[in-house]
C-alpha positions in Angstrom: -4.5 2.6 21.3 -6.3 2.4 25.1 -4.6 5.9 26.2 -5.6 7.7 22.8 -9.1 9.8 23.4 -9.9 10.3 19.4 -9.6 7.2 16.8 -7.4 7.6 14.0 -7.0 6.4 10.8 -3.5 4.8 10.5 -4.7 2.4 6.9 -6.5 2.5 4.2 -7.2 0.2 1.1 -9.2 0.0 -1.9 -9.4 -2.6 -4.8 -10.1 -1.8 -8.4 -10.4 -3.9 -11.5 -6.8 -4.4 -13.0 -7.5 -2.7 -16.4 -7.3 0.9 -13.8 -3.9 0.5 -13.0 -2.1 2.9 -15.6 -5.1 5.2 -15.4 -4.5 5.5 -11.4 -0.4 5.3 -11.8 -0.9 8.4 -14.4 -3.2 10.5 -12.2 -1.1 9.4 -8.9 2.1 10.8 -10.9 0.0 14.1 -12.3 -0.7 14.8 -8.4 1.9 14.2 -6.6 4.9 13.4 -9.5 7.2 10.7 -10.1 6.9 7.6 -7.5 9.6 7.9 -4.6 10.2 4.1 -5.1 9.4 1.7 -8.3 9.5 -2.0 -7.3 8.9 -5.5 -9.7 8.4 -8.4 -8.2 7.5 -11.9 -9.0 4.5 -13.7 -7.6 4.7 -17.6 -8.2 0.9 -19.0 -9.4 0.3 -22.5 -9.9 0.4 -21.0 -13.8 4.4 -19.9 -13.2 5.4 -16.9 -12.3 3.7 -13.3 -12.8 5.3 -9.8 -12.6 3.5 -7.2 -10.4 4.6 -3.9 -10.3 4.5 -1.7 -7.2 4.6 2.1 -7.3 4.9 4.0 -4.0 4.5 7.7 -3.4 5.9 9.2 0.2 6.2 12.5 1.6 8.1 11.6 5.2 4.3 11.3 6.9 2.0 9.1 4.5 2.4 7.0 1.6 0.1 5.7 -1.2 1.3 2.4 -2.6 -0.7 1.2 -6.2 0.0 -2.7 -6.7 -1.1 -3.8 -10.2 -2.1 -7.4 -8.6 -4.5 -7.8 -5.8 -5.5 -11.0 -4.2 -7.8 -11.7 -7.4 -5.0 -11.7 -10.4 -7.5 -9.1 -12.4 -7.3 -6.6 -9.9 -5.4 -3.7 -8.5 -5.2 -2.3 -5.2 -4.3 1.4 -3.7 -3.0 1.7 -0.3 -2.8 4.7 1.9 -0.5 4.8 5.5 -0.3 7.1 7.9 3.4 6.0 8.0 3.7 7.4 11.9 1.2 5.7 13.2 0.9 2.8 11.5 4.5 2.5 13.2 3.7 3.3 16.5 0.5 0.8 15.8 3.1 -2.1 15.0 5.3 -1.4 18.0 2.3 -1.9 20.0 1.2 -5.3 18.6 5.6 -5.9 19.1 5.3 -5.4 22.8 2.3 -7.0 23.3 3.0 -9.9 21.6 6.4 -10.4 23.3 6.4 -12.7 26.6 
């Protein structure tokens, strides 16, 4: 933001190959213990449909969210938010964007 005198990170990502995802979900659930929300859904592919499985992890100021698809099929990805900010980030790009 223009008034903020340090930069912070609000996002971060990182993609893994898909055969990872129950090795992260395990250590993810060793660390910080059983996901605060589970969630399946259904991504439609020119080959039908495919089930990817979303496991999120939040403690009121961050969250970590492990998707077993990525935008290649055969990978994973691992999310961390800064929830607050990442907020405050999207109310910005709101109020700007309005006319």
């Amino acid at each position: 933001k223009q008034h903020d005198a340090d930069y912070r990170l609000a996002q971060i990502g990182a993609t893994l190959h898909g055969d990872r995802f129950t090795q992260v979900v395990t250590l993810m659930r060793q660390t910080y213990g059983p996901p605060t929300n589970y969630e399946m859904t259904n991504i439609e592919t020119s080959e039908g449909n495919i089930g990817n499985a979303s496991w999120t992890w939040s403690n009121g100021v961050s969250s970590i969210r492990a998707n077993l698809l990525a935008l290649d099929l055969d990978h994973m990805s691992v999310t961390f938010t800064y929830d607050a900010l990442m907020a405050e980030i999207e109310l910005d790009d709101k109020a700007t964007a309005a006319p």
